[in-house]
C-alpha positions as CSV (number, residue, x, y, z in Angstrom):
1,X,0.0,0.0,0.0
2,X,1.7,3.5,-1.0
3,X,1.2,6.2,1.8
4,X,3.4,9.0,2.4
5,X,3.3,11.9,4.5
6,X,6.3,12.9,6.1
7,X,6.7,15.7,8.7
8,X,8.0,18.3,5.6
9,X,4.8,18.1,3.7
10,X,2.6,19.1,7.5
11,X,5.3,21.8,7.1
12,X,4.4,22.6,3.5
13,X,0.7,22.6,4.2
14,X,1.0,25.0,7.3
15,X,3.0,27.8,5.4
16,X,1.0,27.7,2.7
17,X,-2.3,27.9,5.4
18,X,-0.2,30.9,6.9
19,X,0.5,32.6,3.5
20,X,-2.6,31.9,1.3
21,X,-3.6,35.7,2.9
22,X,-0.6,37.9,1.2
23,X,-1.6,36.5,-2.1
24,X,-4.5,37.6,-5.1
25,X,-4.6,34.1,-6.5
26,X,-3.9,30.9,-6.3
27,X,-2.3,28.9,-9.0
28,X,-3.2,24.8,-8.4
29,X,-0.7,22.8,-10.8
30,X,-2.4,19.3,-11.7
31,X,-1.0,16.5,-14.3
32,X,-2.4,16.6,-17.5
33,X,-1.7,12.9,-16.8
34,X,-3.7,12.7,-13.8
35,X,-5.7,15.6,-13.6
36,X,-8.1,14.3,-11.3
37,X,-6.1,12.3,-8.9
38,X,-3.5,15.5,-8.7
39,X,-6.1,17.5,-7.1
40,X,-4.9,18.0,-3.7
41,X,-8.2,18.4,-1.3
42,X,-6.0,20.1,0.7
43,X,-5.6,23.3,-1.6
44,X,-9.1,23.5,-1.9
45,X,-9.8,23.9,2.0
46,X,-7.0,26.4,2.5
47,X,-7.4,28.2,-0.4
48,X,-11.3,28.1,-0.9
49,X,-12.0,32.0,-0.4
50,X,-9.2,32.8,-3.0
51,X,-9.5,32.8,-7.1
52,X,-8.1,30.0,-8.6
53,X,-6.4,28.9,-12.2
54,X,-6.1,25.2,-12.5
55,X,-3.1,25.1,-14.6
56,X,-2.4,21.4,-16.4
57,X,0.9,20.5,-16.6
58,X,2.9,18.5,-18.8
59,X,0.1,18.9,-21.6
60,X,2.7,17.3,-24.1
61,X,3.2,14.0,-22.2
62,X,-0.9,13.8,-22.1
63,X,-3.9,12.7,-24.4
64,X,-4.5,15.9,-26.0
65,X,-8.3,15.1,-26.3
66,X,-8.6,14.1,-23.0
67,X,-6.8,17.2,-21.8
68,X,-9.5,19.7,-23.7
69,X,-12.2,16.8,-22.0
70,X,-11.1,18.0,-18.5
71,X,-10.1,21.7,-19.4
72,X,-14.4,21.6,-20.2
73,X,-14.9,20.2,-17.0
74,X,-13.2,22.3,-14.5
75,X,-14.5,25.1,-16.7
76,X,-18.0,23.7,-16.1
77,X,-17.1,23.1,-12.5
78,X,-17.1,27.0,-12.3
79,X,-12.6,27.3,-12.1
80,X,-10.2,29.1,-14.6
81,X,-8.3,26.5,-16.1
82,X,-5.5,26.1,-19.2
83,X,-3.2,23.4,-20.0
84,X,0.5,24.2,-20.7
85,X,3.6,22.6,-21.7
86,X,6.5,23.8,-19.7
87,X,8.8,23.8,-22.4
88,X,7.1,26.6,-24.7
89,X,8.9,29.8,-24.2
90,X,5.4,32.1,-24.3
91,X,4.0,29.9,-21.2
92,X,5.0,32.8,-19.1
93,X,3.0,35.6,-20.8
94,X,0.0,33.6,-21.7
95,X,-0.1,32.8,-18.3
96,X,0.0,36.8,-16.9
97,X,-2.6,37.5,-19.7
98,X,-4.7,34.9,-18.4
99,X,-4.3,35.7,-14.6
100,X,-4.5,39.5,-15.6
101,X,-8.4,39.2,-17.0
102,X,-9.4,36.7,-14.5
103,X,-8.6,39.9,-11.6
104,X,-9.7,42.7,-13.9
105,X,-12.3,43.9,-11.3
106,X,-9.8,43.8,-8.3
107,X,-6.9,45.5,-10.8
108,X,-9.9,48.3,-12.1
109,X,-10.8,48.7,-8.1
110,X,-7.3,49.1,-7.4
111,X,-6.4,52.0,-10.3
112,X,-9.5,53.9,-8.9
113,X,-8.0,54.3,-5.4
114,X,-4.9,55.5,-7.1
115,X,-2.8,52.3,-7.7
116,X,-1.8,52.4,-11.0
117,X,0.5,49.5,-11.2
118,X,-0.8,47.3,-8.7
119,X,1.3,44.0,-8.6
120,X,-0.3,40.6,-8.9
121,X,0.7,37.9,-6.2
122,X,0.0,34.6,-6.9
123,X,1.1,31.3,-4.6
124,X,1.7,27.7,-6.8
125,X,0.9,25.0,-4.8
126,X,0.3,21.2,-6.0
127,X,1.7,17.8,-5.3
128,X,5.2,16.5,-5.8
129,X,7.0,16.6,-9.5
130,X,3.9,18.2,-11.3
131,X,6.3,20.9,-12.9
132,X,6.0,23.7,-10.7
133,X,9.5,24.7,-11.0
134,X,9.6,24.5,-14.6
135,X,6.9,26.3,-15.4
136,X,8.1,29.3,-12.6
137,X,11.2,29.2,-14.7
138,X,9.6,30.3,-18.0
139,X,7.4,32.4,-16.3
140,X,9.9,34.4,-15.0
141,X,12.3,34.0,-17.8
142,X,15.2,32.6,-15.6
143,X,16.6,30.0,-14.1
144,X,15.5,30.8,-10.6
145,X,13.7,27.8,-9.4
146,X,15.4,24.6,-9.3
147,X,14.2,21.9,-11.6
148,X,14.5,17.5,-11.6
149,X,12.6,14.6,-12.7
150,X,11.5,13.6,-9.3
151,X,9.2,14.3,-6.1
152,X,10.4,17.0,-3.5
153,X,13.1,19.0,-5.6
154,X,11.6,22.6,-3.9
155,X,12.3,22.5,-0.1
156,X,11.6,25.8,0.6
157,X,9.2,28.6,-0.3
158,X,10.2,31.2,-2.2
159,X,8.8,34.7,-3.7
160,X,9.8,34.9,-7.7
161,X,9.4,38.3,-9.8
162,X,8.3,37.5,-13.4
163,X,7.2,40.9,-14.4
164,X,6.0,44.6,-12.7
165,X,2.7,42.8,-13.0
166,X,3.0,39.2,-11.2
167,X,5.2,37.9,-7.7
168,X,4.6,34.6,-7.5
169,X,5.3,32.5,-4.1
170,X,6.9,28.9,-4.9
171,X,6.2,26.1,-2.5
172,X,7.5,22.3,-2.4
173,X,5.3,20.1,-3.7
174,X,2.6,18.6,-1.1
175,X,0.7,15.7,-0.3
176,X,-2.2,14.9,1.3
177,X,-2.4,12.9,4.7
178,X,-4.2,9.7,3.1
179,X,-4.5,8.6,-0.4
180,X,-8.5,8.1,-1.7
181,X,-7.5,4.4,-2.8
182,X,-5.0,2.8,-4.1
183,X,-5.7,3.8,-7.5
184,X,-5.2,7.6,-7.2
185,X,-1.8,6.4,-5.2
186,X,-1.0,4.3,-8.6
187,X,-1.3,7.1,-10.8
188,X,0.5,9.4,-8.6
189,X,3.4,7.0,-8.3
190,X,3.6,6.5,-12.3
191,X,4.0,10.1,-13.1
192,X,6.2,11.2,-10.5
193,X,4.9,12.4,-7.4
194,X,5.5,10.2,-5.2
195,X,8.8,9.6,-4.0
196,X,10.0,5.9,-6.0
197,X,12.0,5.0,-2.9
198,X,8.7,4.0,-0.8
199,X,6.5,1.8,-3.1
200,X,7.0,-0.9,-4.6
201,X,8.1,-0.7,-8.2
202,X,6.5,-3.9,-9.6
203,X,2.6,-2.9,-8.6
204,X,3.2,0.5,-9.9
205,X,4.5,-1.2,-13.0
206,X,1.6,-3.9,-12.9
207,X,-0.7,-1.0,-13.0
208,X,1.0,0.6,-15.8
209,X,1.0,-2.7,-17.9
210,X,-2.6,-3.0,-17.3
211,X,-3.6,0.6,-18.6
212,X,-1.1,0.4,-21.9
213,X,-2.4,-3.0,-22.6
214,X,-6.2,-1.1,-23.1
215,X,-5.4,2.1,-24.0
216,X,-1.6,2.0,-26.3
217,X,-1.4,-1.9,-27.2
218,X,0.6,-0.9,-29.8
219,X,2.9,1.1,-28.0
220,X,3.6,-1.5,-25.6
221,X,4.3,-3.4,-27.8
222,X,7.3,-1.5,-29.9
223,X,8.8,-0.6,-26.8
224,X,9.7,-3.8,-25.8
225,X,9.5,-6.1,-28.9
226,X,6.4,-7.9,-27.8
227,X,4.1,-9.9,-30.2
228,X,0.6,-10.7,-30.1
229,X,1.0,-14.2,-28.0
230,X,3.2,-12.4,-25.8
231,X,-0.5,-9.9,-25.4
232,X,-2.0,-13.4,-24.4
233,X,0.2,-13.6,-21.1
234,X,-1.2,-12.9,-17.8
235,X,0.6,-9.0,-16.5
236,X,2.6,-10.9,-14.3
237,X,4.1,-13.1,-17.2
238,X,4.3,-10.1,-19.6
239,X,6.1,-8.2,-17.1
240,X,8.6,-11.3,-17.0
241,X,8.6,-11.6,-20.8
242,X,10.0,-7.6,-20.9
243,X,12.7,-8.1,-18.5
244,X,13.9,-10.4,-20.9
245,X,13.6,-8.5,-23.9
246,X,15.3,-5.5,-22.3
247,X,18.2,-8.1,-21.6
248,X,17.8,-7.9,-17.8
249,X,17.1,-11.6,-17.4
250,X,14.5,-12.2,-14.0
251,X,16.1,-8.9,-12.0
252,X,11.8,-8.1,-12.9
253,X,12.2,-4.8,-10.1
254,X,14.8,-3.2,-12.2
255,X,12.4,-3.8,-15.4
256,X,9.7,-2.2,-13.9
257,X,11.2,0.6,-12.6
258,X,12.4,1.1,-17.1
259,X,8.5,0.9,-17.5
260,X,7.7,3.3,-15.1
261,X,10.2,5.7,-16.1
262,X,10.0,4.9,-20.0
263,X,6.1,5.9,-19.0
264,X,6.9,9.3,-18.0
265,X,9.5,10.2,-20.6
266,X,6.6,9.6,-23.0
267,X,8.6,6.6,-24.7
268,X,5.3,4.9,-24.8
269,X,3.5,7.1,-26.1
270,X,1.0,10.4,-24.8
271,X,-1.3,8.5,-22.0
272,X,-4.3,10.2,-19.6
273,X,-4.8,7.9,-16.5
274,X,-7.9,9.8,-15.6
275,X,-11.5,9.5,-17.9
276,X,-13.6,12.1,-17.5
277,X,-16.8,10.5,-18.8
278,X,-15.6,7.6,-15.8
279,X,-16.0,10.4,-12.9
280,X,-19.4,11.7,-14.8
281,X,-20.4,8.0,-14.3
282,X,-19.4,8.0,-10.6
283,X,-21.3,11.4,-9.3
284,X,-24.1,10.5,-11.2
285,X,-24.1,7.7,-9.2
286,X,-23.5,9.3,-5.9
């Protein structure tokens, strides 16, 4: 069972409940991946009474139709929300466009007490490896936040100037006390935020196998020269037959920790864990 919630994620949590007041707006990073299952219900309590952008991450690695599927829904859920990759150069002033119209009536409020230029502070919370310090980077046109391929790189907060128009206040990545089910924890482990150090690489890679098998076949099965008997085999025995291939004989944990990562680099193909016509199903049925 994954669970994680060390003693610097409490400490995450509480500065962000003790700073949510100095900022305008909140900007909540989710996985284009995961959108759903990155939605930490802890942002939500803390920052409830403040505007919010949902901002989808990693929009390249993702389904693109599923990503304009859940754009529509947190658009019909009543939020702002754009996808972005974290590579394109004009992320940073599509973003301050964006965050400019959504407080028009607070800037407008603002210039008729006298503020001319009043600057924009925005806080950018969500969970472990999501991109946060990426995207800061481009928004800010510098390398000022540190970047890496794995869960907890930011250990401290920190306030970033992109513009005269926008502050925004970095945070480490943060995780919620207790996972939903195990599912959510799957999906969080296979893109990243959750540390790979404390679950165990062969479930996470099960799960993987399970969702490429329904949704890329075919990727699946250039990546690691599988034919369609090999399909036949149970996961377990699939799993097996890959080590092989990859000419890493029965060491299966070091196999699936090449799936998992070969997953996130994209190597088999654009995937979206998360179906929005599934969660329709599932409040419908509430």
């Amino acid at each position: 069972m994954i669970q994680w919630f060390p003693g610097h994620m409490a400490k995450a949590i509480r500065q962000f409940e003790e700073n949510i007041h100095l900022v305008d707006i909140v900007f909540e990073l989710v996985d284009a991946r995961c959108p759903y299952s990155s939605i930490n219900p802890e942002v939500y309590r803390i920052s409830k009474e403040k505007p919010r952008l949902m901002i989808l991450t990693k929009a390249d690695l993702a389904n693109p139709n599923f990503t304009n599927q859940w754009l529509k829904y947190f658009k019909n859920q009543g939020y702002a929300a754009i996808s972005v990759d974290s590579k394109n150069n004009t992320t940073g002033n599509y973003i301050t466009k964006v965050v400019k119209n959504l407080l028009k009536d607070k800037i407008s409020a603002s210039k008729n007490k006298g503020i001319e230029n009043k600057i924009i502070r925005a806080i950018c919370v969500g969970v472990p490896n999501v991109g946060k310090s990426t995207l800061l980077n481009q928004i800010v046109k510098r390398r000022a936040a540190q970047v890496g391929n794995r869960a907890g790189v930011t250990k401290g907060q920190q306030w970033l100037r992109s513009s005269k128009d926008l502050e925004l206040l970095d945070t480490p990545g943060i995780l919620w006390p207790k996972f939903k089910d195990q599912t959510v924890a799957n999906k969080l482990a296979l893109t990243g935020a959750v540390k790979d150090s404390i679950y165990a690489s062969d479930d996470v890679a099960l799960f993987a196998l399970e969702f490429f098998r329904e949704h890329n076949r075919e990727g699946l099965m250039k990546r690691y020269r599988l034919n369609e008997n090999d399909m036949e085999l149970n996961n377990v025995d699939l799993l097996l037959k890959i080590t092989q291939n990859i000419g890493m004989r029965d060491d299966y944990e070091q196999a699936s920790m090449r799936l998992i990562l070969d997953s996130r680099k994209g190597k088999l193909g654009n995937f979206t864990l998360d179906n929005v016509e599934e969660l329709s199903k599932d409040e419908g049925n509430e």
